[in-house]
C-alpha positions as CSV (number, residue, x, y, z in Angstrom):
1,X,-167.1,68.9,-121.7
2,X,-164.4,66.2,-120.5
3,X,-162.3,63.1,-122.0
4,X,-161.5,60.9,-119.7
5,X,-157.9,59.3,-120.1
6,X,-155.7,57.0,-117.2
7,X,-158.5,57.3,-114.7
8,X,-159.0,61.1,-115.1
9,X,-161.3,63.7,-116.3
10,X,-159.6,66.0,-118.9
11,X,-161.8,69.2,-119.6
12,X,-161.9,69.8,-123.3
13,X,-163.5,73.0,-125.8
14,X,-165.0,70.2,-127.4
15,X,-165.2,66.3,-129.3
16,X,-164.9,64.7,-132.3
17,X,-165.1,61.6,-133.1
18,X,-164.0,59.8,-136.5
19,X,-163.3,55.9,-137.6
20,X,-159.7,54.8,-138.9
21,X,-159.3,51.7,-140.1
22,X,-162.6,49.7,-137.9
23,X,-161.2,51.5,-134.7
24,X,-163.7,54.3,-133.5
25,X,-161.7,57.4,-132.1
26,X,-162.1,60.4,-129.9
27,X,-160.2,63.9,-130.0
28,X,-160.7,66.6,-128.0
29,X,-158.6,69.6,-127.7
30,X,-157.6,70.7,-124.2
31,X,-159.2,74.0,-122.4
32,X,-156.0,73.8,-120.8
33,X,-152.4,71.9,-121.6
34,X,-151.5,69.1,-119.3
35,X,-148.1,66.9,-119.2
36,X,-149.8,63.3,-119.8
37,X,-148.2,59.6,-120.1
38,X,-147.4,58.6,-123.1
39,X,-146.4,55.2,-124.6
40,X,-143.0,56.9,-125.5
41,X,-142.5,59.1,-122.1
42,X,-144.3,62.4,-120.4
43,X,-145.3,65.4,-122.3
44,X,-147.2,68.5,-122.0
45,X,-149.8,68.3,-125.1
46,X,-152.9,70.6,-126.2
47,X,-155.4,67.9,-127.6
48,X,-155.6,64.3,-127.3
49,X,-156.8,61.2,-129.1
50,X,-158.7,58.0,-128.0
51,X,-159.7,55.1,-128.7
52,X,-163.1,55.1,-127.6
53,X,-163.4,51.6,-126.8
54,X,-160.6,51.1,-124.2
55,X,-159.6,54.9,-123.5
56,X,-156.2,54.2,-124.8
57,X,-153.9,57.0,-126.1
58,X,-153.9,57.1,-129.7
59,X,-152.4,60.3,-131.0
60,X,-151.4,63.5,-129.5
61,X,-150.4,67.4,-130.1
62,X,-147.6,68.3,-128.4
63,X,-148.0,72.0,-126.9
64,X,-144.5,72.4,-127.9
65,X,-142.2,71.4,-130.9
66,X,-140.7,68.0,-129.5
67,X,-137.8,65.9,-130.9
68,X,-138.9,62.2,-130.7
69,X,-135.5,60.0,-130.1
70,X,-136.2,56.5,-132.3
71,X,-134.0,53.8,-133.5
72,X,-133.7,55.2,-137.1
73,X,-133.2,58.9,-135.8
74,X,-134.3,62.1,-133.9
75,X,-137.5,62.9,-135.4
76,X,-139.0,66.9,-134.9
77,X,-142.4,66.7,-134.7
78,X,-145.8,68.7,-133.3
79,X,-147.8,65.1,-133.3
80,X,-147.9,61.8,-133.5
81,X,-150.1,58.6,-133.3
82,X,-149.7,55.2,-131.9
83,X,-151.3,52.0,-132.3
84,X,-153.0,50.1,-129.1
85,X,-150.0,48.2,-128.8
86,X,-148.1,51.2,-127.7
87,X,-145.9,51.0,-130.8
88,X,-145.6,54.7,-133.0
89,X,-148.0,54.3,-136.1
90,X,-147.5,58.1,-137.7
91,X,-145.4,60.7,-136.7
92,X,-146.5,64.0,-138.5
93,X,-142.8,65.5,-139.8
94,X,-142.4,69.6,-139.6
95,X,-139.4,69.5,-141.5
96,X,-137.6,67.6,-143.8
97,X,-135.4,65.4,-141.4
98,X,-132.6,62.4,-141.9
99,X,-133.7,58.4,-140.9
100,X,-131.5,55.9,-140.7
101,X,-133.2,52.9,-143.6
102,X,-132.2,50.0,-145.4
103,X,-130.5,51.8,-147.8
104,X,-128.6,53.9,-145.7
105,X,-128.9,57.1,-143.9
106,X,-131.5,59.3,-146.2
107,X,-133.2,62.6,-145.9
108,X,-137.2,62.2,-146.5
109,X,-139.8,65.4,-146.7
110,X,-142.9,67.0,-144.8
111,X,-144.7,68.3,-147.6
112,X,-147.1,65.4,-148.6
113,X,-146.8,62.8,-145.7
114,X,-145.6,62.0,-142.9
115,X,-143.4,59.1,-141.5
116,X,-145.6,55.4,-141.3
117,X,-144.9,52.3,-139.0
118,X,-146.1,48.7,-139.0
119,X,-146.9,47.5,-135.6
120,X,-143.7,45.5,-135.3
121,X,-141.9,48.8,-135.1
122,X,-140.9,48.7,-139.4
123,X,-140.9,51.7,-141.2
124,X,-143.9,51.2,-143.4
125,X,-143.4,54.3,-146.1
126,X,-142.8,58.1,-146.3
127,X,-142.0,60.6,-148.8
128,X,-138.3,61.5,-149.8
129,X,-137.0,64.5,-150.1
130,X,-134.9,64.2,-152.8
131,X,-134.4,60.9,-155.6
132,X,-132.0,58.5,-154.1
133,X,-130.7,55.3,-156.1
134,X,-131.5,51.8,-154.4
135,X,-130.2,48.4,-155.5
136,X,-132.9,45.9,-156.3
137,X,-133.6,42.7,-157.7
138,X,-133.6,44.0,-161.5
139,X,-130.9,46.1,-160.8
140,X,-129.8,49.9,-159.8
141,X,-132.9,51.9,-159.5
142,X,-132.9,55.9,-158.9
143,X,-136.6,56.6,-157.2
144,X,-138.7,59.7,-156.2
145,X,-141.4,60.7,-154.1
146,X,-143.2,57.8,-151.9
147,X,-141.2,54.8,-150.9
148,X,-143.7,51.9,-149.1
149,X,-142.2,48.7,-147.4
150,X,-143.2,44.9,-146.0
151,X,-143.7,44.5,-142.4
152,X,-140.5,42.5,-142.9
153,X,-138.5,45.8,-144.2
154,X,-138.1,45.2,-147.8
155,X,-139.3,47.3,-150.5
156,X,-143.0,47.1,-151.7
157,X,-143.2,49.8,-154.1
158,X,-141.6,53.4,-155.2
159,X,-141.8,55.8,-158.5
160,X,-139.2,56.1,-161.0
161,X,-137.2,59.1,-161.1
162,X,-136.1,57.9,-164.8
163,X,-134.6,54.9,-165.5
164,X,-133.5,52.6,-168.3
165,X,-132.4,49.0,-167.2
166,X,-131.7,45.9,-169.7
167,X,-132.8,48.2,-172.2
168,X,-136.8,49.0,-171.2
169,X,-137.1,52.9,-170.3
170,X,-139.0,53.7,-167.5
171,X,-140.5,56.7,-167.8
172,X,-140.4,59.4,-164.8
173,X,-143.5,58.7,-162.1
174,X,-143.5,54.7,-163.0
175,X,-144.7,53.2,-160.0
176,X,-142.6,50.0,-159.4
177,X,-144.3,47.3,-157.3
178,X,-142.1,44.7,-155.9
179,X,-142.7,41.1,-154.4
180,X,-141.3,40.1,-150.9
181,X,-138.7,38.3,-152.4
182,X,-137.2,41.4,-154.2
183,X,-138.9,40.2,-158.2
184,X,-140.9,43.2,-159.6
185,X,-144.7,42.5,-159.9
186,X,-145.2,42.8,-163.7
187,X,-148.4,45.3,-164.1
188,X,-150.0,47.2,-167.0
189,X,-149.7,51.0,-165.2
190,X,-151.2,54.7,-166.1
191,X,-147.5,55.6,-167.4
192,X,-146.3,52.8,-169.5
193,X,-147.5,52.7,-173.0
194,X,-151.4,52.5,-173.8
195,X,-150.2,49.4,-176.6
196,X,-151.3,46.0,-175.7
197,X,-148.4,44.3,-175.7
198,X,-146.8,41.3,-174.0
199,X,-142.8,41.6,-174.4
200,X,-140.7,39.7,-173.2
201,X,-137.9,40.9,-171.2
202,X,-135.0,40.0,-169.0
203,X,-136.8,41.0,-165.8
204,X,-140.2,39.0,-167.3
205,X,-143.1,39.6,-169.2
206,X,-144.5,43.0,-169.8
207,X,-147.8,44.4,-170.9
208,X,-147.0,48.1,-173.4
Protein backbone atom coordinates (compact mmCIF):
# COMPACT_ATOMS: atom_id res chain seq x y z
CA UNK A 1 0.00 0.00 0.00
CA UNK A 2 1.57 3.53 -0.99
CA UNK A 3 0.75 7.44 -0.39
CA UNK A 4 2.03 9.32 -2.78
CA UNK A 5 3.49 12.83 -1.60
CA UNK A 6 6.09 15.47 -3.80
CA UNK A 7 6.08 13.18 -6.80
CA UNK A 8 6.88 9.95 -4.81
CA UNK A 9 5.57 6.72 -3.71
CA UNK A 10 5.67 6.35 0.17
CA UNK A 11 4.88 2.58 1.20
CA UNK A 12 2.57 2.65 4.11
CA UNK A 13 1.00 -0.42 6.77
CA UNK A 14 -2.07 1.05 5.73
CA UNK A 15 -4.87 4.30 5.06
CA UNK A 16 -7.29 6.16 6.55
CA UNK A 17 -9.14 8.59 5.47
CA UNK A 18 -11.35 11.21 7.55
CA UNK A 19 -13.07 14.82 6.70
CA UNK A 20 -12.02 18.00 8.78
CA UNK A 21 -13.69 20.92 8.24
CA UNK A 22 -15.05 20.18 4.15
CA UNK A 23 -11.34 19.13 3.36
CA UNK A 24 -11.09 15.22 2.79
CA UNK A 25 -7.78 13.81 4.27
CA UNK A 26 -5.41 10.82 4.00
CA UNK A 27 -3.01 9.28 6.77
CA UNK A 28 -1.02 6.54 6.46
CA UNK A 29 1.58 5.38 8.78
CA UNK A 30 4.98 4.62 7.27
CA UNK A 31 6.44 0.85 6.85
CA UNK A 32 9.47 2.63 7.17
CA UNK A 33 10.56 6.47 8.52
CA UNK A 34 11.67 8.85 5.88
CA UNK A 35 13.17 12.57 6.30
CA UNK A 36 10.31 14.51 4.10
CA UNK A 37 9.88 18.42 3.20
CA UNK A 38 7.97 20.12 5.27
CA UNK A 39 6.30 23.59 5.08
CA UNK A 40 8.50 24.47 8.25
CA UNK A 41 11.96 22.50 7.19
CA UNK A 42 13.09 18.60 6.69
CA UNK A 43 12.31 15.88 9.11
CA UNK A 44 12.36 12.31 9.55
CA UNK A 45 8.59 11.33 10.42
CA UNK A 46 6.66 7.82 10.87
CA UNK A 47 3.16 8.69 9.36
CA UNK A 48 1.87 11.34 7.18
CA UNK A 49 -1.15 13.32 6.40
CA UNK A 50 -2.79 14.56 3.04
CA UNK A 51 -4.99 16.35 1.61
CA UNK A 52 -6.41 14.07 -0.85
CA UNK A 53 -7.33 16.58 -3.32
CA UNK A 54 -4.00 18.19 -4.04
CA UNK A 55 -1.52 15.74 -2.19
CA UNK A 56 -0.39 18.55 0.05
CA UNK A 57 1.14 17.92 3.45
CA UNK A 58 -1.28 18.33 6.14
CA UNK A 59 0.02 16.98 9.35
CA UNK A 60 2.80 14.83 10.43
CA UNK A 61 4.45 12.40 13.27
CA UNK A 62 7.67 13.11 13.89
CA UNK A 63 9.77 9.78 14.43
CA UNK A 64 11.57 11.76 17.04
CA UNK A 65 10.57 14.37 19.85
CA UNK A 66 11.26 17.77 17.83
CA UNK A 67 11.41 21.29 19.14
CA UNK A 68 9.50 23.57 16.65
CA UNK A 69 11.28 27.18 16.68
CA UNK A 70 8.09 29.91 16.17
CA UNK A 71 7.73 33.53 16.75
CA UNK A 72 5.98 33.06 20.18
CA UNK A 73 8.49 30.35 21.33
CA UNK A 74 10.22 26.83 21.07
CA UNK A 75 7.49 24.49 21.00
CA UNK A 76 8.26 20.45 21.95
CA UNK A 77 6.17 18.53 20.10
CA UNK A 78 5.68 14.66 18.43
CA UNK A 79 3.08 16.28 15.64
CA UNK A 80 1.75 18.89 14.08
CA UNK A 81 -0.70 20.05 11.27
CA UNK A 82 -0.71 22.74 8.74
CA UNK A 83 -3.21 24.33 6.68
CA UNK A 84 -2.77 24.33 2.53
CA UNK A 85 -1.32 27.58 2.90
CA UNK A 86 1.73 26.20 4.54
CA UNK A 87 0.94 28.12 7.69
CA UNK A 88 0.93 25.71 11.28
CA UNK A 89 -2.83 25.10 12.11
CA UNK A 90 -2.22 22.65 15.41
CA UNK A 91 0.72 21.71 17.06
CA UNK A 92 0.01 18.71 19.44
CA UNK A 93 2.02 19.97 22.99
CA UNK A 94 3.86 16.94 25.09
CA UNK A 95 4.48 19.13 27.82
CA UNK A 96 3.39 22.02 29.38
CA UNK A 97 5.60 24.78 27.60
CA UNK A 98 5.99 28.85 27.71
CA UNK A 99 4.60 31.17 24.52
CA UNK A 100 5.16 34.39 24.20
CA UNK A 101 1.00 36.21 23.93
CA UNK A 102 -0.55 39.33 24.25
CA UNK A 103 -0.44 39.28 27.69
CA UNK A 104 2.88 38.51 28.15
CA UNK A 105 5.04 35.50 28.32
CA UNK A 106 2.65 32.57 29.81
CA UNK A 107 2.99 28.92 30.45
CA UNK A 108 -0.15 26.93 28.74
CA UNK A 109 -0.76 22.85 29.29
CA UNK A 110 -0.89 19.51 27.21
CA UNK A 111 -3.45 17.79 29.04
CA UNK A 112 -6.73 18.77 27.17
CA UNK A 113 -5.50 20.51 23.92
CA UNK A 114 -3.12 21.53 22.01
CA UNK A 115 -1.81 24.89 20.65
CA UNK A 116 -4.41 26.40 17.55
CA UNK A 117 -3.53 28.92 14.70
CA UNK A 118 -5.59 31.08 12.36
CA UNK A 119 -4.22 30.96 8.84
CA UNK A 120 -2.70 34.44 9.24
CA UNK A 121 -0.28 32.93 11.57
CA UNK A 122 -2.59 34.21 15.07
CA UNK A 123 -2.69 32.12 17.85
CA UNK A 124 -6.33 31.08 17.81
CA UNK A 125 -6.71 29.33 21.50
CA UNK A 126 -5.05 26.77 23.90
CA UNK A 127 -5.32 25.65 27.35
CA UNK A 128 -3.31 27.29 30.27
CA UNK A 129 -1.59 25.73 32.62
CA UNK A 130 -2.22 27.70 35.40
CA UNK A 131 -4.97 31.00 36.00
CA UNK A 132 -3.35 34.09 34.81
CA UNK A 133 -5.00 37.67 35.31
CA UNK A 134 -5.65 39.66 31.94
CA UNK A 135 -6.71 43.27 31.65
CA UNK A 136 -9.91 43.75 29.70
CA UNK A 137 -12.49 46.03 28.74
CA UNK A 138 -14.62 45.62 32.12
CA UNK A 139 -11.62 45.44 33.96
CA UNK A 140 -8.89 43.04 35.71
CA UNK A 141 -9.95 39.55 34.98
CA UNK A 142 -8.13 36.33 36.58
CA UNK A 143 -9.05 33.33 33.95
CA UNK A 144 -8.60 29.45 33.76
CA UNK A 145 -8.59 26.71 31.47
CA UNK A 146 -9.22 27.58 27.51
CA UNK A 147 -8.34 30.95 26.25
CA UNK A 148 -9.74 31.49 22.37
CA UNK A 149 -8.81 34.63 20.25
CA UNK A 150 -9.88 36.83 16.87
CA UNK A 151 -7.88 36.29 13.85
CA UNK A 152 -6.87 39.89 14.71
CA UNK A 153 -5.37 38.68 18.20
CA UNK A 154 -7.70 39.94 20.74
CA UNK A 155 -9.56 37.96 23.11
CA UNK A 156 -12.78 36.04 22.12
CA UNK A 157 -13.59 34.14 25.15
CA UNK A 158 -12.01 32.51 28.50
CA UNK A 159 -13.52 31.00 31.92
CA UNK A 160 -13.46 32.71 35.15
CA UNK A 161 -11.16 31.57 37.73
CA UNK A 162 -13.48 33.69 40.28
CA UNK A 163 -14.02 37.04 39.99
CA UNK A 164 -16.00 39.91 41.39
CA UNK A 165 -15.94 43.27 39.31
CA UNK A 166 -18.28 46.48 39.90
CA UNK A 167 -19.87 44.38 42.27
CA UNK A 168 -21.49 41.22 40.05
CA UNK A 169 -19.66 37.84 41.24
CA UNK A 170 -18.61 35.64 38.74
CA UNK A 171 -18.67 32.38 39.71
CA UNK A 172 -15.63 29.87 38.97
CA UNK A 173 -16.03 28.15 35.18
CA UNK A 174 -18.10 31.50 33.87
CA UNK A 175 -17.40 31.52 30.34
CA UNK A 176 -16.70 35.15 29.32
CA UNK A 177 -17.33 35.94 25.64
CA UNK A 178 -15.96 39.15 24.35
CA UNK A 179 -16.58 41.37 21.18
CA UNK A 180 -13.73 42.48 18.84
CA UNK A 181 -13.70 45.69 20.27
CA UNK A 182 -12.85 44.38 23.82
CA UNK A 183 -17.11 44.95 25.27
CA UNK A 184 -18.28 41.59 26.84
CA UNK A 185 -21.15 39.91 24.86
CA UNK A 186 -23.91 39.89 27.54
CA UNK A 187 -25.33 36.11 27.55
CA UNK A 188 -27.62 34.04 29.82
CA UNK A 189 -24.91 31.01 30.57
CA UNK A 190 -25.11 27.33 32.36
CA UNK A 191 -23.25 29.02 35.56
CA UNK A 192 -24.96 32.20 36.19
CA UNK A 193 -28.13 32.17 38.09
CA UNK A 194 -31.30 30.10 36.71
CA UNK A 195 -33.50 33.66 37.71
CA UNK A 196 -34.87 35.54 34.80
CA UNK A 197 -33.62 38.61 35.37
CA UNK A 198 -32.50 41.70 33.41
CA UNK A 199 -30.09 43.88 35.78
CA UNK A 200 -28.59 46.43 34.93
CA UNK A 201 -25.04 46.93 35.44
CA UNK A 202 -21.99 49.03 34.82
CA UNK A 203 -20.58 46.71 32.13
CA UNK A 204 -24.57 46.45 30.57
CA UNK A 205 -27.50 44.56 30.89
CA UNK A 206 -27.52 41.13 32.30
CA UNK A 207 -29.86 38.14 32.28
CA UNK A 208 -29.82 36.13 36.31
Amino acid sequence: MKIIYEGKELAVKWLTYYNKENDNIVQGPLIEPIKIKTPIGKYEVDVIMLFKDSQELEGVHFREMQIIKTDIGNLKTSSLHFYKNGQIESVDLDFFTKIKTIFGEIEISSKYSGLYFYKNGNIKKFWLLNPIKVKTAIGDLTLQKELSFYKNGKLKSGYSAGNFIHNIKFNKDFLFNFEKNGNLIITKSDWMKEKKDIVKTPIGEMLF
